[in-house]
Structures are given as structure tokens and as C-alpha cells.
C-alpha positions, 0 to 999 in steps of 0.5 A: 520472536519474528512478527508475522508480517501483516501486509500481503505481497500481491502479484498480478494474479491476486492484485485486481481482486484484492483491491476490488471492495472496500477502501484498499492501501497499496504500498509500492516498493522496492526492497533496495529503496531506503525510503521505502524500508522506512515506510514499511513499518508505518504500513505494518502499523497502519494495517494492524491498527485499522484492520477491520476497516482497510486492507492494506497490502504491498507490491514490489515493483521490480516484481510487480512492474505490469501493476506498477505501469498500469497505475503509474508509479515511476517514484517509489514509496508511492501509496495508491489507495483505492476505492472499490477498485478505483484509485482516490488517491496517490501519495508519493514519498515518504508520510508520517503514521499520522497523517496516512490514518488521517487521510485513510480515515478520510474515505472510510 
């Protein structure tokens, strides 16, 4: 059986309302990044494990590449997290399950 992907792919119509309330990962990719296909199943994890206290969701920055512009992302995989719409941080490259819970944990 397939497992149903848990993170939303946003584009710009969806991507300002989505981070509007709450604490809100983004994860930006792209589907040729080899690093980023690595991270993809830490973001799934992520997003089942603290579900009630997160959204987490995702932007394909080929796809994405106004959402990406705006908030600077020029290496990927790049995780903004947000704040009721505002960014409070940005992780570039690659991180462990682990330590995103943590530092996740850190603005709940």
C-alpha cells in the first residue's frame, strides 16, 4: 500500500495563508536534488509526529521559484520555519530527525 503523503505541496495561491497562524515548517526542494529526496522522508516524519502542533508543508522551487525569491532560498533543501507568517529561522542542507523536533520544539 502507497503511504498518502502527509505534507502539502503549496503554490503561490495557497502559500501565504498556509503559513499565516501557528508555527509552520517549509521544506523547499526540488525533485532532482539528491539531498533533498533524502530529507523528504524526515519531513514526512516530522509532520505526522507533531501534527497537532505544526503544519509543515513543502515548495518545489522549480515550481515555486516567486515563494522561493521572496524568502531567499538559493540552496536547497532549505527549511524556513515561520512564526505566525514570519520567518524565526532557516536551516540550510541536510538535519537529522532529531534535531528539527528540537529545534521545532523550540518555538511551540
Amino acid at each position: 500500500m502507497i503511504k498518502e503523503e502527509t505534507v502539502p505541496e503549496l503554490t503561490n495561491g495557497e502559500f501565504d495563508e498556509f503559513i499565516k497562524k501557528g508555527v509552520v515548517l517549509i521544506d523547499f526542494f526540488a525533485e532532482w536534488c539528491m539531498p533533498c529526496l533524502m530529507m523528504s522522508p524526515i519531513i514526512e516524519d516530522i509532520a505526522e509526529k507533531m501534527k497537532s502542533k505544526i503544519k509543515v508543508g513543502k515548495v518545489n522551487v522549480d515550481d515555486g521559484q516567486d515563494i522561493a525569491r521572496k524568502f531567499g532560498v538559493s540552496s536547497i533543501p532549505n527549511l524556513i520555519i515561520f512564526k505566525n507568517g514570519k520567518v524565526i529561522e532557516n536551516l540550510v542542507g541536510g538535519i537529522s530527525s532529531d534535531d528539527l523536533e528540537d529545534k521545532l520544539k523550540k518555538h511551540i
